[in-house]
Structure formats: C-alpha cells, structure tokens
N, C-alpha and C positions, 0 to 999 in steps of 0.2 A: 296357486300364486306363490313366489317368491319373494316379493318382495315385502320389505321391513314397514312397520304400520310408520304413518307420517310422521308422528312425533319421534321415532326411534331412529329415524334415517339421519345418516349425515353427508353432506356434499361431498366429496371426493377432492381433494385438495388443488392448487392448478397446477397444469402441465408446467411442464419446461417454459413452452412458447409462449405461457401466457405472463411467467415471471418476466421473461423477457420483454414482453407488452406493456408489462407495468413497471421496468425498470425506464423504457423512455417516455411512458406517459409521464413519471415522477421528472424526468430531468427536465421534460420538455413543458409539465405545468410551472416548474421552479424557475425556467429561463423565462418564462412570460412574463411570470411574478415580478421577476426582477426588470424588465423592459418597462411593466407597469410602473416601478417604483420611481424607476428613472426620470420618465413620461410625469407622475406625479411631482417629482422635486424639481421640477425644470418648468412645471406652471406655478407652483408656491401654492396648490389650490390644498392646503392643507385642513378636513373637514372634522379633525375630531381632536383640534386644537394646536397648538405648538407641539412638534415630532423630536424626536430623541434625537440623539445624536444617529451620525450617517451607519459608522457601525452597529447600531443598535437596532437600525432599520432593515440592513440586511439580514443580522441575523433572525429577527423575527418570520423577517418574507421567506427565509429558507427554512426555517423552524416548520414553518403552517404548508408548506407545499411539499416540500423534499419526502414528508415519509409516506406518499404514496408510492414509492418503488416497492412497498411491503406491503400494499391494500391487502390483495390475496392472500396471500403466504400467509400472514398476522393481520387480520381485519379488526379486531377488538380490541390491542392495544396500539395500531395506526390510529385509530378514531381516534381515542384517550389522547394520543399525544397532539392530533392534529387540533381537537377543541382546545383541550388546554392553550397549547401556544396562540388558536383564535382568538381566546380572549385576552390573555396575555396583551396581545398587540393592540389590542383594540383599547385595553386599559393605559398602555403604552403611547397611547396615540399614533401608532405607525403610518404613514399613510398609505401605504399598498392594501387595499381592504376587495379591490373584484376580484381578482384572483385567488386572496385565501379563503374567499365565501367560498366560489365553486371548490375548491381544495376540500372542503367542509362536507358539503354535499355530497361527492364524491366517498369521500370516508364513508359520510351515513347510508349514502347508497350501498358500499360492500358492504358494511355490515349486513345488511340486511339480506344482501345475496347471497353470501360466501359465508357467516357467521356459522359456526357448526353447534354450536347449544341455542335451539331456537327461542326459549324462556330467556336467559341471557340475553342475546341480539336486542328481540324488542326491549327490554329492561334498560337496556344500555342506550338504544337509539330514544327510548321517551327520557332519560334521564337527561343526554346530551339536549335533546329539543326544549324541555323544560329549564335546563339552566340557561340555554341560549336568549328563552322570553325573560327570564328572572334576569339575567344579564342587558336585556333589550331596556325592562322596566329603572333598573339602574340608573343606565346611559341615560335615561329621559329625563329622569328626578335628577340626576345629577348637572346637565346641562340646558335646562329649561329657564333656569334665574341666569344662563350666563347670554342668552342668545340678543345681540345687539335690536336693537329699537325701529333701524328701519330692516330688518330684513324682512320682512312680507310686507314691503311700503304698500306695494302693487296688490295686493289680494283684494278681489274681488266677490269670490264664492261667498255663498250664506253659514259655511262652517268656518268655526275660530281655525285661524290659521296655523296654530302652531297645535291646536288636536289635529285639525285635516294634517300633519305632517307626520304624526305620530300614530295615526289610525292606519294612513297607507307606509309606513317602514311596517307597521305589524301584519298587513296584509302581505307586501311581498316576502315576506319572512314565511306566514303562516303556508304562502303560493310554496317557497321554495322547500322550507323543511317535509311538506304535506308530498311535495310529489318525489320527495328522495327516497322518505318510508314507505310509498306507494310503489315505487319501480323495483325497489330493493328487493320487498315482497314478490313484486310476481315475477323479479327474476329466479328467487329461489323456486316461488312455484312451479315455473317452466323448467329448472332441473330437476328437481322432481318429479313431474309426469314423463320428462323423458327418458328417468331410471326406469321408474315402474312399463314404459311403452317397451322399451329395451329388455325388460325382465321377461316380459308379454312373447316377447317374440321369438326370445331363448327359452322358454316354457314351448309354444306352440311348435317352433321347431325342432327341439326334443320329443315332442310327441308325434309329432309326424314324422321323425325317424323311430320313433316304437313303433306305431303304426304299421309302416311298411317293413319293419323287421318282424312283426308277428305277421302282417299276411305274407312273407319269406318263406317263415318258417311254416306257417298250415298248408301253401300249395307246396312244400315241399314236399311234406307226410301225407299229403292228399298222391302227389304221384309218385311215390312210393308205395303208396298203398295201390295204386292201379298199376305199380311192374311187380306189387307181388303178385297180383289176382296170375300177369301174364307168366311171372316164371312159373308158378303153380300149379298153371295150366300145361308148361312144359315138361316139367315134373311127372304131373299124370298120363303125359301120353307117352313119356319115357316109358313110366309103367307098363302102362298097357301094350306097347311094342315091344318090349320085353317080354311080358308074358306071353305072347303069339309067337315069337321067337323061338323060348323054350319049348313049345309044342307043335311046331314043323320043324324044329332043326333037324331032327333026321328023318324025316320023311319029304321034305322039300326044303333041299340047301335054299333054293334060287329066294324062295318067298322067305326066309331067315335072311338071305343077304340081303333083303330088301329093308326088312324090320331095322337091321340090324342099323343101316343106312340111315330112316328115320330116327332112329334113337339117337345118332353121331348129332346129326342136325338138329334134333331137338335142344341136345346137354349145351351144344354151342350157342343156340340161342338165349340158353335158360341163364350160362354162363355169361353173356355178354348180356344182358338184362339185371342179373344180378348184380355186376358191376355199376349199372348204371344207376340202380337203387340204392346199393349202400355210400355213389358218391351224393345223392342229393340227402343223403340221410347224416352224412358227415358231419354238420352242425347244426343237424334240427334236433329235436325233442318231441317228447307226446303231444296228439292234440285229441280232442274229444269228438270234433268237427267232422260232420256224416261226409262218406264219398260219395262225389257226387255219378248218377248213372256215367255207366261208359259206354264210348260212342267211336267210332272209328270215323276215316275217310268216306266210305261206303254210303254215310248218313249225311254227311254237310248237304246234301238235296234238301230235306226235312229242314235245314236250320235255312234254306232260300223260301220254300216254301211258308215259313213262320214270316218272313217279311214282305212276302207278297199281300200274307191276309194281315198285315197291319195296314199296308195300305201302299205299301212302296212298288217301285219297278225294280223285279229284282231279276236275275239274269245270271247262271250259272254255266261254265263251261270248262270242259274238261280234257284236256291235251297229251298228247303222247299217247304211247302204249302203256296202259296200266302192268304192272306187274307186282307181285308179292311185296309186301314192305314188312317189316314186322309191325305187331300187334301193340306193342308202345307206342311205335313211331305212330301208324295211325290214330290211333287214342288223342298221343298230342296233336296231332296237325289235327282236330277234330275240336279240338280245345281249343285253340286258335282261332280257328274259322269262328267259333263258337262266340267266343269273345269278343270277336272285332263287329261282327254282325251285333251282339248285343249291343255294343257302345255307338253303333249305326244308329240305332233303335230310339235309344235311351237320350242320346246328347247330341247329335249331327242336326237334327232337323232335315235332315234330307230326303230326295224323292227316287233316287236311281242309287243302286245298289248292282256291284259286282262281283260276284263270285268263280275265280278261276282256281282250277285244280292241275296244275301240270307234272307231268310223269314225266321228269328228265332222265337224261343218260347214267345220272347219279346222283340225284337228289330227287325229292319229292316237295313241290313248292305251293305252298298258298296264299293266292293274294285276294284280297278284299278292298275295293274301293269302292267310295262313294265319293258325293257330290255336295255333303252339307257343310255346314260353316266348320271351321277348323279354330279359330276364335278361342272357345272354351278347352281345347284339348292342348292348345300348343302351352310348350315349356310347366306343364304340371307331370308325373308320374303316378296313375294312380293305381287302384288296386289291382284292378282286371289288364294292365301293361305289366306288374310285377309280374304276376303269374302267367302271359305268355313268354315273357322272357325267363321264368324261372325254367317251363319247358323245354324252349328250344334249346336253350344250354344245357339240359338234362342229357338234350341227345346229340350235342356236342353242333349244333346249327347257326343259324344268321337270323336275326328279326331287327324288320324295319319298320320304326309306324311311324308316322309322322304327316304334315298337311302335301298335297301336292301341289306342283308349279302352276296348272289349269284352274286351282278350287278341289276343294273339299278332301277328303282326307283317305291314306296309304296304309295297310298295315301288309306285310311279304314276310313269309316264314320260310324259311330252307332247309330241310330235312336231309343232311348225307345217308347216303344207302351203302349198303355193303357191296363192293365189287361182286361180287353173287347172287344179286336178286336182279333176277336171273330172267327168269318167263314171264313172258307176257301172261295175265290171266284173262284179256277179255282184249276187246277192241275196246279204241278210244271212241269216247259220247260226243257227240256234239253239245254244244250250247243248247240250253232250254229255250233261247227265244229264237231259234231257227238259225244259228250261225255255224259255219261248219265248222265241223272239229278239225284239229291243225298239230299232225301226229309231228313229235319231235320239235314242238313249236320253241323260237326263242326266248330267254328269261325274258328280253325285254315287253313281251306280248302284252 
C-alpha cells in the first residue's frame, strides 16, 4: 500500500470549480441574509432587543455570511471570523439571526471536512461549540430579569415556562451544532477512504501491468528457447549433409548436389528462425522458468483427445493439403491450440468443443471454438492470451479470441508460410466425428 497512515494524510485542497461553488454559495447565503434582515425590520419583530442602527445591521449580516466564499480555500480562519462576527451580532442585537446560524454551521461543517490539521479542526470546532453554550448561558442570565410578565400568560405545560424555553433553545442548539461536527467528520472520512480506494487501484493496476509484463517477458524466453532447440537442430543437419557431401563429392557429383541442396535449405531456414528468436529476445531477459515439452501441429489430436476424457464433445478436423511448415511455426500453432483448449477446460463450462486445423494456400490456421459462457473471459487479458499473442507475432501472424455472435467463445490463429512450402506431405484427414474433409476449404469454415 501507498497510501499515508490516517493521521499523516491531508485533503487535497479544492478545485477551480469548487472555489467557484463557494464563491456563489457565499454571495447567494449573504443575499438571503440580507432579504432576511429586510423581512425582519419591516415586521419590527425584534427578539434580542432594541437593534442598532440600520448600518450597523448590515454590516454585521455581511460580516457572519459573506466569508464563506473562502469555506475551502481557508476553512479555519472563515470559522474564526464567522463566530466571532456570530456573536458580535448577537451581543449587538441584530436582528437577522436564521441565516447567520446556518452561516455558522456551515463554517463548522468545513472545518471539519476540508481542515488539513486533524488535532487542530476538532480543537477548534469544540472551542467554537463550547464558547457558543458559554455565549447561550450568557444570553439567558442576562435576559431572564428582563422578559415582561405576561409573556407565557398562555402556558399550560407542567414545566416552568421560561426553563421549558431555555431547555429547548439548548436542545436545538445541541441538535444543530451536534450534526455539523457529525457531517463535517464523515465528510472528511469519505475523502479519505476514497484516496486510499484510488491508491488501491493504482497499486493493483500497476501490478497487473508487472504481471503481464513478466509473463511477456517468460513466454518470450520460453520461445526462444524452443527456435533455439529448431535452429540447432538445423545446424546439425547442416552438419551432417556436409559431411556426406565431402565424401561423395568425387565419386557422385549428383548425391553432393543433393546434399549440397539440403544444406542451402537448411542454413535458410536456420537463418530465418534465427531472426525470429533474436526478435522476441530484443527486450527480454533471463528466466529460470523450465520449457515446457515441445509439440508441433501433428499432436493437437492428443490435446482433442484430453477433452473428450474430461468429459466434453470434442471434434477435430483438418482441411486442405497438409504440407511442410516449419518446425516453429508448428510448435506455435501447437501452443495455441494448446491454450485455447486449456481455457475451454478450465473457465468456459462448456459441453461441445471444436477443433479445425486448415492448410491454406499460405497460411496455416487454427481455430478452437466452443460453446460455454463467455461472461468471465470477455474484456480481461490474461496470462495464457498474452502468450498466444506473444507467439503469433513471433512469426509475424493474426490472433483472434474473443466471445462469438451464436454463444460461447473464438480463439483463430493465422500462421503465414513461406511462398515455398511447397508439397503436399499427406492427404487432408477428415474430421474425427465423421465429417468430411474439405481440401482447400475457406477461412470462413
């Protein structure tokens, strides 16, 4: 984890848009203010005695509302100044008093959201709460001998009327202050669980791009490691056709010319294999990680067969004229098949499995479909997709996996061939479950 222990954290100061938010919340609590004050001197219902003069009045109602254009920006000395002028006014007798409460509120509420010294904030928001009952206790003591004779003519409750008066202004008080330090809190709490959620998830998603850049980099050294075994292997039959060479060349040009032939074909294969190892090697590194057996085209039968005895309908068929491919390219389209049939296995839930093997005019293609949910697979990349696509790109190909349009799920690999590969080595197989084989058949089969 990244992120800073709770007490060391501090809020991130507000946007542009939010200063701007608090620049008309400030004008538009001050225009209220003042509508209020208006509304009050035009009933004469003046409740905390004879009021000041009219200037006096205004400025106090602008004094206690106007400096929330700065709540955000400066939360800790808006408060300071918005209490201070609260009581001010209130010792003033002003009459505008609903709106510089909520004004009030509002302060203690930022503090407590936006405060960046968390000791501080509460310190400050129990200091303001404490002088405002100390200030309440005041008000009482000082105007309890002045309150005329009939005003609770009408009371009828079993509690003295002038405590029932001063019991409930302490409650609303207690209601109002209580739910400002209350919201203010778990405002800041809620920006703080959604740093740390935020921190969470740039953590996770840095690791899952290490992830997928270390299994990059192992199937990369993995087939590299399976085009050295192939060029290696072309290597030694260079060898060895060489040395047959040397020992007919004068006693039978024709079987020299033959060797000699193999060796041309070999060094061009070994060469263009070599190329394609030292490109997947370009930005990998060592790995320790065993290679796994090698398996050519010849074998995806075996990887149909593995699905049947798990329990599935599986179904393998094999199109065109086979002809030579090289010994990479099978390998990967062997890893391919390999893979996709595995994740059939493993995460499709599925019951019908298809495997097609087609020997086109220039390419070598395998497709693997099945029929289970596609659900889990769609819009993630996981391991065993990195390494068929690190594959086909090895040998310079197309891969598509993805869900299809009927149910269940695609994977198609496209292997280019070299203008040269050439002969046919066998007849095309029909399908294992009795379907004919379909020489020359089109991609879209």
């Amino acid at each position: 984890m990244t992120v800073a222990p709770r007490d060391e954290w501090r809020r991130p100061g507000p946007t542009a848009e939010q200063r701007r938010n608090d620049l008309w919340i400030g004008l538009g609590m001050t225009a209220l203010a003042l509508v209020s004050l208006t509304l009050a001197r035009s009933t004469g219902a003046f409740l905390l005695g004879p009021p000041p003069s009219g200037q006096e009045q205004l400025f106090w109602t602008v004094a206690v509302t106007l400096p929330l254009i700065w709540r955000r920006r400066w939360p800790t000395p808006t408060l300071l100044v918005v209490a201070v002028a609260f009581i001010a006014a209130q010792a003033r007798s002003a009459p505008e008093s609903q709106f510089s409460f909520w004004a009030l509120f509002c302060a203690l509420y930022t503090v407590g959201a936006w405060g960046q010294d968390r000791q501080l904030s509460r310190r400050l928001r129990i200091g303001v709460i404490t002088t405002m009952f100390a200030w309440l206790g005041i008000y009482y003591a000082v105007m309890i001998d002045h309150i005329p004779a009939d005003t609770f003519a009408d009371a009828v409750g079993p509690v003295p009327p002038v405590l029932a008066a001063m019991v409930n202004g302490v409650l609303l008080n207690v209601l109002a202050f209580g739910f400002a330090y209350f919201f203010g809190e778990t405002a800041w709490v809620a920006a703080r669980r959604e740093h740390e959620l935020r921190a969470q998830a740039e953590d996770l998603r840095r690791s899952q791009t290490e992830s997928r850049e270390r299994a990059v980099l192992g199937e990369r050294v993995r087939i590299a490691r399976e085009l050295h075994d192939v060029v290696a292997h072309h290597v030694s039959v260079m060898g060895v056709q060489a040395s047959a060479c040397r020992r007919v060349f004068d006693r039978d040009p024709g079987k020299a010319r033959t060797a000699l032939t193999a060796i041309e074909q070999s060094a061009r294969t070994a060469v263009d294999e070599l190329r394609r190892m030292l490109g997947v090697l370009r930005t990998s590194a060592g790995t320790d990680a065993a290679s796994p057996a090698a398996g050519g085209v010849e074998r995806i039968d075996e990887l149909v067969e593995r699905a049947r005895a798990a329990g599935l309908t599986a179904t393998l068929g094999v199109y065109g004229d086979p002809v030579a491919v090289p010994e990479s390219v099978s390998q990967a389209a062997y890893r391919v098949a390999q893979e996709a049939v595995t994740n059939t296995l493993k995460h499709a839930e599925a019951a019908l499995l298809d495997v097609r093997v087609r020997h086109l005019a220039r390419e070598l293609e395998i497709d693997v479909t099945d029929d289970g949910r596609a659900g889990g697979r769609v819009g993630t990349v996981g391991l065993g997709l990195i390494g068929m696509r690190e594959r086909v790109a090895a040998h310079d190909g197309d891969l598509e996996a993805g869900p299809r349009a009927g149910g269940g799920w695609r994977v198609r690999a496209r292997f280019p061939l070299a203008a040269s590969a050439e002969a046919p080595v066998g007849p095309g197989r029909a399908p294992s479950d009795g379907r004919p084989a379909t020489a020359g058949a089109e991609r879209s089969a």
